[in-house]
Backbone bond lengths (Angstrom), bond angles and torsions (degrees), N, CA, C in turn:
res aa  C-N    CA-C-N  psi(-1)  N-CA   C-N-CA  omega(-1)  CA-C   N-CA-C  phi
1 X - - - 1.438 - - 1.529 108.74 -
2 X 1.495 120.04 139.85 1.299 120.62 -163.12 1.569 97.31 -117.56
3 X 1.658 105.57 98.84 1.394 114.48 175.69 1.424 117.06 -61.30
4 X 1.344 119.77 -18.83 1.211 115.28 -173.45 1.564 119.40 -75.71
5 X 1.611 96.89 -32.73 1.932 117.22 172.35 1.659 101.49 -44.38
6 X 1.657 115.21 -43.58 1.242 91.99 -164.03 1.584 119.35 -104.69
7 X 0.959 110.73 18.92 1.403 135.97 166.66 1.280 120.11 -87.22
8 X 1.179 117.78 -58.71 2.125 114.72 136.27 1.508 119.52 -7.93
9 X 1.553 97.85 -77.35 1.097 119.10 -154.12 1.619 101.69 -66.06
10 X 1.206 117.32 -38.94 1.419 114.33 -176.51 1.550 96.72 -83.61
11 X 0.873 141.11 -9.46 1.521 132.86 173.10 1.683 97.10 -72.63
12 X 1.676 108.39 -67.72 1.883 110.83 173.96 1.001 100.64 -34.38
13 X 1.324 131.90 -37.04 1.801 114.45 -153.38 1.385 108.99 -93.61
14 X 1.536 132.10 -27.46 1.393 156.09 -174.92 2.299 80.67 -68.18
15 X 1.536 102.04 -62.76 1.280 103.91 -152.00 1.926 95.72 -56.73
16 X 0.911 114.14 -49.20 1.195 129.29 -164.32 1.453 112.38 -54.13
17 X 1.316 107.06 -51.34 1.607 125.79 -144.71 1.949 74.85 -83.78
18 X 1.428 138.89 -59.14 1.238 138.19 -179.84 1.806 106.36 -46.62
19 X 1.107 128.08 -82.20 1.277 116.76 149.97 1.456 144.95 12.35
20 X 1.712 109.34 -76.86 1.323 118.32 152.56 1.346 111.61 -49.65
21 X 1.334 129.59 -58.63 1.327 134.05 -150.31 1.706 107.67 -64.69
22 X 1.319 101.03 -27.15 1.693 122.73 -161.02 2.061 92.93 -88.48
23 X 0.973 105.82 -30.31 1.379 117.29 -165.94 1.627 108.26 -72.64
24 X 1.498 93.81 -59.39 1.652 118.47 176.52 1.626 111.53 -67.29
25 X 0.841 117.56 -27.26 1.747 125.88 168.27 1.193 111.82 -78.65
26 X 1.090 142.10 -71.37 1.386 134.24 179.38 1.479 119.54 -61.11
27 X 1.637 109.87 -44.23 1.276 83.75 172.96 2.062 126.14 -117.27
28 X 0.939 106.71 40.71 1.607 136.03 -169.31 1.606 105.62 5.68
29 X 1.368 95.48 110.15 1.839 106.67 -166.34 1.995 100.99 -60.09
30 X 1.286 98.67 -169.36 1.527 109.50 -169.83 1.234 96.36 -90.44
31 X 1.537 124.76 -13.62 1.925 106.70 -176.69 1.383 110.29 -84.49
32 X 0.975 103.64 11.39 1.871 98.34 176.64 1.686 105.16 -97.45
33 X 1.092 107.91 152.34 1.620 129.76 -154.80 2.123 88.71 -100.95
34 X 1.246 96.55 172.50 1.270 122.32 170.52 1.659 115.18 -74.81
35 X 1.167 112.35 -25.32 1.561 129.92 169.54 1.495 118.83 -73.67
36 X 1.454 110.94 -5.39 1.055 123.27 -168.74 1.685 132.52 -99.58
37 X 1.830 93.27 0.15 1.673 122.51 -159.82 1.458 86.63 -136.43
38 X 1.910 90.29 157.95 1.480 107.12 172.49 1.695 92.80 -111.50
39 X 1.723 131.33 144.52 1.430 105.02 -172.01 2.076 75.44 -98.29
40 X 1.500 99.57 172.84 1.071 112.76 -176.47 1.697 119.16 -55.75
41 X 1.318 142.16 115.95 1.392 134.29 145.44 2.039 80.31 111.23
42 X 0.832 117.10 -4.78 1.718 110.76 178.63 1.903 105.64 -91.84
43 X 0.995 102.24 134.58 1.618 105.36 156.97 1.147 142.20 -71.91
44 X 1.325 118.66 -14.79 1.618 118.81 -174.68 1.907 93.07 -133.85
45 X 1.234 85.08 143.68 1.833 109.67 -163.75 1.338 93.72 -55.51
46 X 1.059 97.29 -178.64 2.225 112.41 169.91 1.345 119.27 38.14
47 X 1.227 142.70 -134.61 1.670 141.31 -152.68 1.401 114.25 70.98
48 X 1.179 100.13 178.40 1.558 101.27 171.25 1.665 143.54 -85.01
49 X 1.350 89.36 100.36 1.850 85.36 175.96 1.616 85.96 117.26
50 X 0.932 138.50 18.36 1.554 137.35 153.26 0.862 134.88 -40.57
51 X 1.133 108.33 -46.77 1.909 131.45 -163.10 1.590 88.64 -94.86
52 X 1.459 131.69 -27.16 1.687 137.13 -177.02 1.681 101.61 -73.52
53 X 0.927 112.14 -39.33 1.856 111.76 -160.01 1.714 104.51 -52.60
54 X 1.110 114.09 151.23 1.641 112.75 176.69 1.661 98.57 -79.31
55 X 1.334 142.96 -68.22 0.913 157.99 147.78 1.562 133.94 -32.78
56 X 0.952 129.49 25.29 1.850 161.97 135.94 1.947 129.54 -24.00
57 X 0.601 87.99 109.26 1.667 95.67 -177.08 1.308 104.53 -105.55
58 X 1.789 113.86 144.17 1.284 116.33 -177.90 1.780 108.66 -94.36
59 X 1.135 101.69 155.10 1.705 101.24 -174.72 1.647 85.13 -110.57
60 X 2.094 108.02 172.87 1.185 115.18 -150.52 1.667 91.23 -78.66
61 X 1.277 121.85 -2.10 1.975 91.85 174.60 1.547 91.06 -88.20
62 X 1.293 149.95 -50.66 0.892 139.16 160.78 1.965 124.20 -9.82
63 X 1.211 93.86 -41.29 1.380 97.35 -157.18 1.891 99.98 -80.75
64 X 1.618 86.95 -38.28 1.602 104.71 -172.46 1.409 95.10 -71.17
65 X 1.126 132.90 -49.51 2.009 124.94 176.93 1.387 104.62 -38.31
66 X 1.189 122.64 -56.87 1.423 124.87 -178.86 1.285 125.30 -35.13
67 X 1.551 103.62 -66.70 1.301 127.07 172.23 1.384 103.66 -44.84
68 X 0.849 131.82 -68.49 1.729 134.53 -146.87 1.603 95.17 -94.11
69 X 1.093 120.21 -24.71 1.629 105.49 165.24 1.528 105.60 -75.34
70 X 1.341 135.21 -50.84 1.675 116.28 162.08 1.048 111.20 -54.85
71 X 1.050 158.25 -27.54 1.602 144.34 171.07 1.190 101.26 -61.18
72 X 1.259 114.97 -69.40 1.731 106.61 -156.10 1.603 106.45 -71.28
73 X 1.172 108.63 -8.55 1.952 104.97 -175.12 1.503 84.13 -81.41
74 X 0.987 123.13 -54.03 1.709 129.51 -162.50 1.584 106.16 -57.67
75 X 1.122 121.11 -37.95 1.230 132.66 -148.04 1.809 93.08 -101.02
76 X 1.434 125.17 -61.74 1.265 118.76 163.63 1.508 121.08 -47.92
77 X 1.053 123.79 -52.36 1.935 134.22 146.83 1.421 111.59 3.42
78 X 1.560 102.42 -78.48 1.197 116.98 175.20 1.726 139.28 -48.56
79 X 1.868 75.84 -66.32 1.578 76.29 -178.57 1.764 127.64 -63.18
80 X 1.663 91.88 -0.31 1.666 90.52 173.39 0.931 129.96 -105.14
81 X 1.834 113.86 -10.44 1.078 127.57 139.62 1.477 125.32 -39.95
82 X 1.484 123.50 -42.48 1.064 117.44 169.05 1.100 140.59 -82.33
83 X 1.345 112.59 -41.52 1.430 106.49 137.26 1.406 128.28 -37.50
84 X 0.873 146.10 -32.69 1.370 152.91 -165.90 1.795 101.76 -66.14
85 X 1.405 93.42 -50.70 1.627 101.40 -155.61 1.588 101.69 -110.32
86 X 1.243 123.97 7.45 1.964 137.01 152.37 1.700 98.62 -72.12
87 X 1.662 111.42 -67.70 0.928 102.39 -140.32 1.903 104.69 -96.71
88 X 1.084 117.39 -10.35 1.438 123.69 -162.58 1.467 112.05 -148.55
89 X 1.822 108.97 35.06 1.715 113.17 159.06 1.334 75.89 -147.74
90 X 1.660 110.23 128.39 0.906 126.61 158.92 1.859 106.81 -145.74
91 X 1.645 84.40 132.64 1.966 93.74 -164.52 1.560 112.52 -90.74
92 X 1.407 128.50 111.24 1.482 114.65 -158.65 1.590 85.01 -106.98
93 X 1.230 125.96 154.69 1.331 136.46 116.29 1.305 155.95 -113.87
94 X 0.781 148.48 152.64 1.521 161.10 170.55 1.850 123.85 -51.68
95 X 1.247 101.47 88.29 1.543 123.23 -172.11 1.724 113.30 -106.58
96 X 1.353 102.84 104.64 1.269 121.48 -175.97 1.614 109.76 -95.58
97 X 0.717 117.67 151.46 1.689 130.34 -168.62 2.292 76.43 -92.98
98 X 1.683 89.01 168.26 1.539 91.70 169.42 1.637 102.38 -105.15
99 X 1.374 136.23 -0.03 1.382 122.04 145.82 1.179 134.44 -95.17
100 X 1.640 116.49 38.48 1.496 136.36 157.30 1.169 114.65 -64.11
101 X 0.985 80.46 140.81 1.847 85.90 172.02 1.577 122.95 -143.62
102 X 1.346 107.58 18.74 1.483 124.18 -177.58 1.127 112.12 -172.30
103 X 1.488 141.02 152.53 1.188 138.25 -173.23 1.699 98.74 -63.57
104 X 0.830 147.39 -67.05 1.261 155.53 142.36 1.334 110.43 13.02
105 X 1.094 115.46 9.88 2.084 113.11 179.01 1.840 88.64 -157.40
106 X 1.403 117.87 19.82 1.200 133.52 163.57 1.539 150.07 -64.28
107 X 0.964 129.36 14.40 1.781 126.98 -141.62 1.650 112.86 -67.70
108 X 1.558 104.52 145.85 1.073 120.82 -171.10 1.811 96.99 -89.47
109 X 1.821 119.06 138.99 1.350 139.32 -170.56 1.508 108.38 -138.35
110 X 1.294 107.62 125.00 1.587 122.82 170.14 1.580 107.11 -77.20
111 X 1.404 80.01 130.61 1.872 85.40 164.79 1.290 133.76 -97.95
């Protein structure tokens, strides 16, 4: 097991998951609902044309969509990344004895 893979990987995923999160906050994608904004100077979240206003604040389900859509993008990201590179990179080389004398007295070794 290659401790170092997942020490990477949680670094990508730290980098990533901040990233997404920074991305989806500032600029609030199209899957978020109208329930998802406070409109300016109103008290109760959502109504109509919320999600339209230039000037819009997110309320806490809003805030929590965010979150958990960078998690789970980050988090699916990863783990297939890791999978990716456990199960389907594997580094062979070519180990010759020193009384070879042709590739043919050669064998190929995973690292």
């Amino acid at each position: 097991m290659d401790f170092g893979l997942y020490w990477k990987a949680l670094i990508v995923f730290n980098f990533l998951f901040f990233l997404l999160w920074v991305i989806f906050y500032t600029y609030q994608p199209d899957f978020m609902k109208d329930g998802d904004f406070v409109t300016p100077g109103s008290a109760t979240r959502g109504g109509e044309g919320a999600k339209g206003k230039s000037d819009k604040y997110l309320s806490d389900p809003g805030r929590s969509l965010i979150f958990l859509s960078s998690l789970l993008s980050s988090l699916i990201f990863i783990i297939l990344l890791v999978f990716i590179v456990n199960y389907f990179y594997k580094r062979k080389v070519v180990k010759c004895s020193k009384k070879a004398k042709n590739l043919g007295q050669c064998k190929f070794e995973e690292l």
